[in-house]
C-alpha positions in Angstrom: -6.7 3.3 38.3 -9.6 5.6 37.6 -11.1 4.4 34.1 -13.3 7.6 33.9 -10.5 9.8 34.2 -10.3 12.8 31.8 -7.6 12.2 29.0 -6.4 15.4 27.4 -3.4 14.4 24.8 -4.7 16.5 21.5 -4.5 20.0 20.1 -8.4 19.9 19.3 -9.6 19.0 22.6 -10.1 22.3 24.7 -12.5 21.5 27.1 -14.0 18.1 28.9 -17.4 16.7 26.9 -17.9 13.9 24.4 -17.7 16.9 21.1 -14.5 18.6 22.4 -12.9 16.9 19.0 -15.7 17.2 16.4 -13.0 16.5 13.6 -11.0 14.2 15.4 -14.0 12.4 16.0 -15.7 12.7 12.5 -12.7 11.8 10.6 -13.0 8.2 12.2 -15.6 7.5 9.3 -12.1 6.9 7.3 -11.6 3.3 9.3 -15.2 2.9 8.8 -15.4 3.9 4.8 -12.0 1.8 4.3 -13.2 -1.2 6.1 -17.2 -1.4 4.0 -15.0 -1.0 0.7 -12.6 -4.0 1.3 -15.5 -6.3 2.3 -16.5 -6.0 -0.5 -13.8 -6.7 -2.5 -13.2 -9.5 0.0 -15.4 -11.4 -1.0 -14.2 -15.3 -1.0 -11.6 -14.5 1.0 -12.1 -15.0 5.1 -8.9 -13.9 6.3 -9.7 -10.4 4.1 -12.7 -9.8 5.8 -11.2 -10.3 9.0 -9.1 -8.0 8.5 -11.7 -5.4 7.6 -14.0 -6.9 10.8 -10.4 -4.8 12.5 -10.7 -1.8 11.0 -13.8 -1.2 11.1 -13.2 -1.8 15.4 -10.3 0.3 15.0 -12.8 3.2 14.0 -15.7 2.6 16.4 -12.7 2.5 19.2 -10.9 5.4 18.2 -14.4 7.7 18.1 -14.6 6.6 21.4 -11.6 7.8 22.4 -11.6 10.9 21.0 -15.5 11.9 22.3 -15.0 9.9 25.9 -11.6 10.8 26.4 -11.0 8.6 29.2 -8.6 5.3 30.0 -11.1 2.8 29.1 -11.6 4.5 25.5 -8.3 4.9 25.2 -7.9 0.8 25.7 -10.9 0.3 23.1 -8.5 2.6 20.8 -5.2 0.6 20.8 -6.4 -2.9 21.1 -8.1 -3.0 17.9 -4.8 -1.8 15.9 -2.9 -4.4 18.1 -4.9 -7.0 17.1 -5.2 -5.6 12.9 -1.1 -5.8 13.2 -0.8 -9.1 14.5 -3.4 -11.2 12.3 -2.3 -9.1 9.5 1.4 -10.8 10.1 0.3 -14.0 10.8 -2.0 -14.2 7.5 1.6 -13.0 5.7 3.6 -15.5 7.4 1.2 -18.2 6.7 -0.7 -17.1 3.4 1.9 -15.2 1.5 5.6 -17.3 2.6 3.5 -20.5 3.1 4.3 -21.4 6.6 2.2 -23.2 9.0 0.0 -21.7 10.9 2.0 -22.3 14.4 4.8 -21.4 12.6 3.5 -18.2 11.2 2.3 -17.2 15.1 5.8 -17.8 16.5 7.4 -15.5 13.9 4.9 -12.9 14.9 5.4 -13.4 18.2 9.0 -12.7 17.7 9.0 -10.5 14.9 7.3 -7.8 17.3 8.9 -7.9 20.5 12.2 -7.3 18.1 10.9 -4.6 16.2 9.8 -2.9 19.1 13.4 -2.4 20.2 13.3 0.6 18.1 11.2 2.4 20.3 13.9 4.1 22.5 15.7 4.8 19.6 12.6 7.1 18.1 12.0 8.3 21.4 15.4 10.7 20.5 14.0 11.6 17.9 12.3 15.2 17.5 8.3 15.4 17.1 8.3 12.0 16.1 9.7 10.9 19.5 5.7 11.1 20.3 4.9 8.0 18.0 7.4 6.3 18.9 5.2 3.3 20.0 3.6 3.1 16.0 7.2 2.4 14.4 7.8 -0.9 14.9 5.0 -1.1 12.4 6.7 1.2 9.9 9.6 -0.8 10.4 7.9 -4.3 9.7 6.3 -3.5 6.7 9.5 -1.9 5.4 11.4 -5.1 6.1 8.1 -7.2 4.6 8.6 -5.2 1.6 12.2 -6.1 0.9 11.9 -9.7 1.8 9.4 -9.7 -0.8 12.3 -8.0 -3.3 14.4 -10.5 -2.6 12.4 -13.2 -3.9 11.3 -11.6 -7.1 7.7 -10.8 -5.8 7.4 -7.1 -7.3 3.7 -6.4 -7.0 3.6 -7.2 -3.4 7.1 -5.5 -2.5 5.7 -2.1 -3.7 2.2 -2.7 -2.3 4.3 -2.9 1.1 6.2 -0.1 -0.2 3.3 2.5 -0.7 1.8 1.3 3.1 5.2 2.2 4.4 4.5 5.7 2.9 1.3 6.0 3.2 1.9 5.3 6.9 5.3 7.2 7.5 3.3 10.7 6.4 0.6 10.1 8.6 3.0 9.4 11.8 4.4 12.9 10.9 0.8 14.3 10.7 0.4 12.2 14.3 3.7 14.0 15.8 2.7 17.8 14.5 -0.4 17.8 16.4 0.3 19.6 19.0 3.5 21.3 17.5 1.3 22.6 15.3 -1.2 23.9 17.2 -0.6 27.5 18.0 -0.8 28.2 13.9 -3.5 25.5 13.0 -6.1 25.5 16.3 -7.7 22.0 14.8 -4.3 20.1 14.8 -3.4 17.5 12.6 -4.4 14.4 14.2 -7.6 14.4 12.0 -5.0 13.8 8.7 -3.6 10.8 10.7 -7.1 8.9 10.4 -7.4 10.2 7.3 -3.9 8.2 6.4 -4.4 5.9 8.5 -7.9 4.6 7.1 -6.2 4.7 3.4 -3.1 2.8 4.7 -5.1 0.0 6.4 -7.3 -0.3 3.4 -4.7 -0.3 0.9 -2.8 -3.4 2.9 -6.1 -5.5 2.9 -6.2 -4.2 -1.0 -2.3 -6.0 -0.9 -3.0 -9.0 0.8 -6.0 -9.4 -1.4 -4.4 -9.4 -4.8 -1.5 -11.5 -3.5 -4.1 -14.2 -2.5 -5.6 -13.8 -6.2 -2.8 -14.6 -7.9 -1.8 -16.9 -5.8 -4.9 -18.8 -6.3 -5.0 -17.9 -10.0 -1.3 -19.5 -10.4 -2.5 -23.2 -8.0 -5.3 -23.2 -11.1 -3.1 -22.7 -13.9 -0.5 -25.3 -12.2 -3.5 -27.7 -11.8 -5.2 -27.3 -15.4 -1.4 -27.7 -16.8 -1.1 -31.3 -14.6 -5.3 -32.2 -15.2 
């Protein structure tokens, strides 16, 4: 395989060089801006800032994608979101239900595989058949979220709820790209980082206020015991 291959996948990207997606490229600052804002409101909280340490890869990886164009950027893309997706599940499995840690792994490491059997199900459908490989992440936080539901936990069910949003308009503006591109010459792949850096933020935002009152509620239980 030649890593230094040229990659040519978006509407923006006319010609070979590292500025043949200005705004593509630009609009990468989204991961960045989302993941200095949740460090800081991180603060106290590891697993948070991991989190954040993910996003703010996902950006650098994604700007080099979209200025190298090539296999090996592409690979520093995707990795980084793989890994956000997975320790974002396993903190949820272990932090939020209360498993143990092994436990919470071996859910993930089923829960994704399953999901993932939607894939040639999307791949029917039209324009959004091209990110087809993103909804088994649509699909798990949508499933989060009414789990959540069941038990009575509101505040986190419709924090889950508004990432399932936030994240099923950006896949559309992911999938109009290139349909898009005879009447808007930039695309819309620039709206998807856009989306996606507000979707990633607002899940740490989630996961961070779930921890809060989870430790504000283990200090009222304690002073009502002390």
């Amino acid at each position: 395989m030649d890593w230094t291959r040229q990659l040519d996948g978006y509407c923006e990207r006319l010609a070979p060089g590292i500025w043949a997606e200005p705004l593509n490229a630009v609009t990468n600052l989204a991961f960045l801006g989302a993941a200095l804002l949740m460090w800081r409101r991180g603060v106290g909280l590891g697993p948070a800032r991991l989190l954040c340490g993910w996003v703010f890869a996902i950006g650098v990886g994604s700007f080099l994608f979209h200025t190298f164009a090539t296999p090996w950027a592409a690979l520093a893309d995707v990795v980084p979101i793989f890994a956000f997706v997975v320790t974002y599940i396993v903190l949820v499995n272990r932090d939020l239900f209360g498993m143990p840690t092994l436990w919470s792994s071996v859910l993930t490491a089923v829960a994704l595989p399953a999901a993932a059997l939607i894939i040639p199900v999307i791949q029917w459908v039209p324009i959004l058949h091209v990110s087809a490989g993103y909804m088994p992440v649509l699909f798990l936080i949508v499933v989060y979220a009414g789990i959540f539901a069941r038990q009575g936990r509101g505040d986190v069910a419709w924090g889950f709820a508004i990432g399932a949003g936030i994240l099923f308009v950006s896949l559309w503006a992911r999938s109009l790209d290139m349909p898009l591109c005879e009447v808007l010459p930039t695309g819309s792949h620039l709206l998807w980082h856009c989306l996606n850096g507000l979707m990633l933020g607002w899940m740490i935002e989630v996961y961070i206020r779930a921890m809060r009152a989870k430790k504000a509620a283990q200090r009222s239980s304690g002073a009502l015991w002390s």
